[in-house]
N, C-alpha and C positions, 0 to 999 in steps of 0.2 A: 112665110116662115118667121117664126120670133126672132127677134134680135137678139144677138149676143152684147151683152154690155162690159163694160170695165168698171166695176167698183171699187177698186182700190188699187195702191199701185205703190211699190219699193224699191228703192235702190241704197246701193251700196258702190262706190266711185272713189278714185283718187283722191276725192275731194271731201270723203268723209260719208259717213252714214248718214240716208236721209234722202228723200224729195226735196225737202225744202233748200237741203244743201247741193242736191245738183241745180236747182233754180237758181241756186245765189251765184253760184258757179259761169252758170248759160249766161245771166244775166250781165257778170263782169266781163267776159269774153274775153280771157286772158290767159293765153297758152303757160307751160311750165317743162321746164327742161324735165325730160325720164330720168326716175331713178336708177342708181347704180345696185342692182340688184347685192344683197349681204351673203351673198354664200361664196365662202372660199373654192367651191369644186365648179364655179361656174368657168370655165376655163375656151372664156369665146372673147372673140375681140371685141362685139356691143354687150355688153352683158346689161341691159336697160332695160327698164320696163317702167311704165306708170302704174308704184304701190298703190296698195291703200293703205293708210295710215294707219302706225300699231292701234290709238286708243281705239280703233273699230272694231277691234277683236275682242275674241274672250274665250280662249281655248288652250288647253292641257294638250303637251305632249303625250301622244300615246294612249290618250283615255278620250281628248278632246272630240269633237265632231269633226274637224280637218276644217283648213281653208277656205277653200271652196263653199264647202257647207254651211260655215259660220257664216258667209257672205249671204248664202241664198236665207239660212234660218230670218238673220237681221232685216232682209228685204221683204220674208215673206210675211214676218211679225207687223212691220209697218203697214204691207199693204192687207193685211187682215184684218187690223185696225180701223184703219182708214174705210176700209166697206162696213165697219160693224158687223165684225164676225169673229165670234172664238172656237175653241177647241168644241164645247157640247155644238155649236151650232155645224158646226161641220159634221160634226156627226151622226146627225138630225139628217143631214141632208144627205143627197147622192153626189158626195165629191169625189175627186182627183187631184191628184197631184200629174203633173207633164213640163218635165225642164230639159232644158238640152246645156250641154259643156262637151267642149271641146277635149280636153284635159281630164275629167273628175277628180277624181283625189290621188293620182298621179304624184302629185308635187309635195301631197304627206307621203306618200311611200318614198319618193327620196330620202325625204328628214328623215322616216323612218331608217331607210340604210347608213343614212349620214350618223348618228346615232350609233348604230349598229360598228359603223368604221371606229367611231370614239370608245366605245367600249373593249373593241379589240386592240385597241393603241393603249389603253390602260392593262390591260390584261399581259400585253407584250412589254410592260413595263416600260412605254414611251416611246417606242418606235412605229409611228404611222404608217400602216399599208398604203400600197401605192393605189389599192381597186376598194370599194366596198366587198365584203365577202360575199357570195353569192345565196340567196333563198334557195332553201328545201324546197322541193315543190307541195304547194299547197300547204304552206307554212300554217300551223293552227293560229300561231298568234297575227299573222296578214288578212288585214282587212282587203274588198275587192278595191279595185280601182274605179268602181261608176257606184258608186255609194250615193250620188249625194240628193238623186229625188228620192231614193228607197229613207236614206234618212233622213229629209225633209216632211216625208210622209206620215211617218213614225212619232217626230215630234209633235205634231200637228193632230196625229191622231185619227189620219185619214184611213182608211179599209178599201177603197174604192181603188182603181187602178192607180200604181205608182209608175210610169214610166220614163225612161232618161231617152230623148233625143240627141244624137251627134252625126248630124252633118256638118263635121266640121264648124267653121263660122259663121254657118247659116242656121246653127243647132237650135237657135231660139226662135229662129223666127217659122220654121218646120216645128217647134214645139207647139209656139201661140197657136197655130194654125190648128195643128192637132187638136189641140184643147178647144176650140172655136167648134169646130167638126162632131165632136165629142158630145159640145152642147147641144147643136145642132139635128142630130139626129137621134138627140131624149137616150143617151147614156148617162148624160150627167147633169144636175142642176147647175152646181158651183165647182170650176178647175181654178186650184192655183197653178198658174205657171210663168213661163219665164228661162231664164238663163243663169249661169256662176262660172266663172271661171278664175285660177288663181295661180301664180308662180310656179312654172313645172320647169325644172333644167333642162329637161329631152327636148322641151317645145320651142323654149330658146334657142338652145342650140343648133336646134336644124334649121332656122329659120336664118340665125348667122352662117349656118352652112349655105344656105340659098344663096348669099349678100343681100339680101331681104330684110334688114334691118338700116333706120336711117340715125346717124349718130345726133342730130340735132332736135329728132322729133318727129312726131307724128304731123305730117303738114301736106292733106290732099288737095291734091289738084294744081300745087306752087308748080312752078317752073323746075326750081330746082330738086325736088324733092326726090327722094332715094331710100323709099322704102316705105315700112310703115315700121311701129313701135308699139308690142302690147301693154292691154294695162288689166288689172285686177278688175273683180267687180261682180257685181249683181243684181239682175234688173226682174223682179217678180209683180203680175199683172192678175189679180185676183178678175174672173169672166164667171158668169150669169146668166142663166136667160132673163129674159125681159119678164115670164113670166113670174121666176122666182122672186128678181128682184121688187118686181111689184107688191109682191106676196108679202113679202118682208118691209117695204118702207123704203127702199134702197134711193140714195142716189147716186145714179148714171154718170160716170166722169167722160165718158166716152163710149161708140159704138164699135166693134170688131167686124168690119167687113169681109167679103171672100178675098182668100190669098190666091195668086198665081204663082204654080212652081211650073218650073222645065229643067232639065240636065242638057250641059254642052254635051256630054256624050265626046269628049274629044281628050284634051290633055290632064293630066293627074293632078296638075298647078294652076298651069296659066289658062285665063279664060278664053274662050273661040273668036279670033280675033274678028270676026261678024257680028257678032254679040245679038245676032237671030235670036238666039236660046232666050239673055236675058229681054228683050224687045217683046218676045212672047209671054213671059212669065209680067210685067208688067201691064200689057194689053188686056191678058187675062184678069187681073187683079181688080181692073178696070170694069172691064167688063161684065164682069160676076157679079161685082158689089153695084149693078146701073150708076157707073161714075162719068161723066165726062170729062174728056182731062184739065177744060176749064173749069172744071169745080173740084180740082184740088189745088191746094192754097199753098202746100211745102211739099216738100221731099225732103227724107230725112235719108242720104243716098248711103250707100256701102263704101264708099271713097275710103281707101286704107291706105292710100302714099303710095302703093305701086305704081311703076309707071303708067303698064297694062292694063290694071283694074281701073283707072283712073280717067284714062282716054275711053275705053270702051262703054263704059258707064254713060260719061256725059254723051259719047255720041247714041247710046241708046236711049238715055233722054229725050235727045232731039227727034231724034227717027217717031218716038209716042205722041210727043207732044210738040213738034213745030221746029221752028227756027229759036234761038236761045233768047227770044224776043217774046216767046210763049213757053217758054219751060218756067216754071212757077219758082220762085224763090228755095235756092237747096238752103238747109242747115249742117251743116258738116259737123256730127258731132263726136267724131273721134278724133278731129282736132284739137276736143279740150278734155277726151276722157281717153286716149290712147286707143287698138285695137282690141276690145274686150273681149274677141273670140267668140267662145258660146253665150258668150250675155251678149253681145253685140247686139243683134236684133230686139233682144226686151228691151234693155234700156234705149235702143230707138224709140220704142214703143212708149213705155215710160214718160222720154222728152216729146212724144206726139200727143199726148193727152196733157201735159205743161201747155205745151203749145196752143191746142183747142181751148184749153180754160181760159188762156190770158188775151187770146185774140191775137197773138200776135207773134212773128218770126222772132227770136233771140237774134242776136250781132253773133258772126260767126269771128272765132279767132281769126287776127290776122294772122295770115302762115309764109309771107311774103308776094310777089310777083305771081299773077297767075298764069299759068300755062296756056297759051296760045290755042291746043291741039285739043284743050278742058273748057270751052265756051260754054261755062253756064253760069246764072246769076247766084254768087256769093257772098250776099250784101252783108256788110261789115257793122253796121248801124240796123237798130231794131227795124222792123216792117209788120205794119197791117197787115195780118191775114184776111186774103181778100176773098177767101172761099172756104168752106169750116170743113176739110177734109185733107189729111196728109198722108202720107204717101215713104212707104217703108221698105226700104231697100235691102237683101242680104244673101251674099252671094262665098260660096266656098269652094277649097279644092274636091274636086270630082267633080269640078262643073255644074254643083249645086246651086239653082235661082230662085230666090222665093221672093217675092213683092205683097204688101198687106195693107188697104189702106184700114184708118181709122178714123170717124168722122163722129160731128159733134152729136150729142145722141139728146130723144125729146124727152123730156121726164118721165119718170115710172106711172 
């Protein structure tokens, strides 16, 4: 079968717009307290989240493209770039768009009613409602809430299928796979995809309803650790076939091997404290793509600061790959980018094609003491990759497991 390749590739992170700036980021390996999110109606006790920074933006109230979308537009522009591909050439071809978020443009519909509340508090000559007023149903002026591959597509100029993955936190890495799939079986030449996620009050808040939230940070696998902490973001992975990209000139920044999904099938939250489900969604991943687990070189794990996900994880590690004497160096990278949700998995992806190009592990944040019950290698200082293939972790509520490696790929 052809190979699916990765020609290009975007992000958009806490740390600013850009590859080159989640690489400078990975590179210094140096955590940062969450923001204190700006909105007055946030009314939770973590109100935190790891922003992205204003100048990343470029969006209009109410006319703008939303949040989210701006994040995914910015990341998909870069990695469109970066393959050598524009608007006619997309449309030359047989593309798609395939992104997953958690959220979509949710967190503009609040603005939107926040908005809406300000306008009625002028209207009332200065007395502020206690609630936003409530939507019309099927208000003409409300945009949907999962806008943001249909408007990604739009911009882009795509006709081919526009579709939004949400499994939850695993939304990106069920998108990649989709879009791999896609290739795969001669629907499509070229899928942009990937992940966005942005600021939604409802998502926070339920997440401090959980106590799922950790006041000091995003810090997996520490001893002390108490939660996790989202962040903004956008992680878009322009895929190919081998033959297209031939066709065209392309250079290969990476290969897209088979994913392994399973479902716990058990709790609506917490993952099956067996972690059977995810053991098989890895094995498979393995297996599909003819990997051995000695010839992956990272793991770029799902570690989110729970306690649950945290333990279960590394012991599914172990149970794949050996004693923690044989699990391959992890890079914990929502250490230094908070839980990005539905980006989560691209920009895993994203940092796994960093990885393959530069040969070598990043230094993971230090997050303090690690957890006794989390035995796996978290090397703190850069590392050899010692085998050109990583290994992609992402797991969400419904007991969603998806694993995907990606390895180094031979020229066109």
């Amino acid at each position: 079968m052809d190979p699916v390749l990765v020609t290009g590739v975007g992000a958009v992170t806490c740390h600013g717009t850009g590859v080159p700036a989640l690489g400078a980021a990975m590179d210094r390996a140096r955590g940062r307290q969450p923001d204190k999110v700006p909105d007055p109606w946030a009314r939770m006790e973590l109100p935190l989240m790891y922003l992205v920074p204003e100048p990343a933006l470029d969006e209009e109230p109410d006319t703008g493209p939303g949040r989210a979308t701006t994040f995914a537009l910015r990341a998909a522009h870069e990695a469109l770039a970066g393959a050598g591909l524009d608007r006619d050439a997309l449309r030359a071809a047989r593309a798609a768009v395939v992104l997953g978020t958690c959220m979509g443009a949710l967190g503009d519909r609040e603005r939107e009613r926040d908005r809406d509340r300000e306008r009625a508090r002028e209207r009332s000559g200065g007395a502020a409602p206690s609630a936003p007023p409530h939507d019309p149903p099927a208000a003409p002026d409300r945009r949907p809430d999962f806008e943001v591959s249909s408007r990604l597509a739009a911009d882009l100029g795509v006709t081919g299928a526009a579709s939004s993955t949400s499994n939850a936190c695993a939304a990106s890495g069920f998108a990649l796979a989709t879009a791999a799939d896609m290739i795969r079986c001669g629907e499509a030449d070229v899928v942009v995809t990937g992940g966005a996620d942005a600021y939604s009050r409802i998502a926070l808040a339920n997440f401090n309803r959980l106590g799922a939230v950790d006041a000091h940070g995003c810090r997996p696998f520490a001893a002390d650790r108490a939660g996790t902490v989202f962040g903004e973001g956008a992680g878009v992975v322009v895929l190919e076939s081998a033959a297209y990209a031939r066709a065209r000139g392309a250079r290969p920044l990476a290969e897209v091997g088979e994913a392994g999904w399973s479902c716990d099938a058990g709790h609506p939250t917490a993952p099956e404290e067996s972690g059977e489900q995810i053991v098989r969604a890895l094995r498979d991943a393995l297996d599909r793509t003819h990997v051995e687990p000695h010839e992956i070189g990272c793991v770029i794990p799902h570690g989110t600061g729970t306690r649950l996900n945290d333990r279960i994880e590394s012991a599914a590690l172990r149970t794949t790959f050996g004693p923690r004497t044989e699990v391959p160096p992890l890079y914990s990278l929502k250490a230094l980018l908070g839980h990005t949700g539905g980006a989560a998995a691209a920009l895993a992806a994203v940092a796994a094609t960093v990885v393959l190009g530069r040969g070598t592990v990043p230094p993971n944040v230090p997050v303090g003491a690690p957890d006794p019950d989390c035995s796996v290698p978290l090397p703190t200082a850069a590392t050899p990759l010692t085998a050109r293939s990583v290994l992609v972790n992402a797991y969400a509520f419904g007991g969603n497991n998806i694993s995907l490696v990606l390895r180094e790929a031979l020229p066109c």
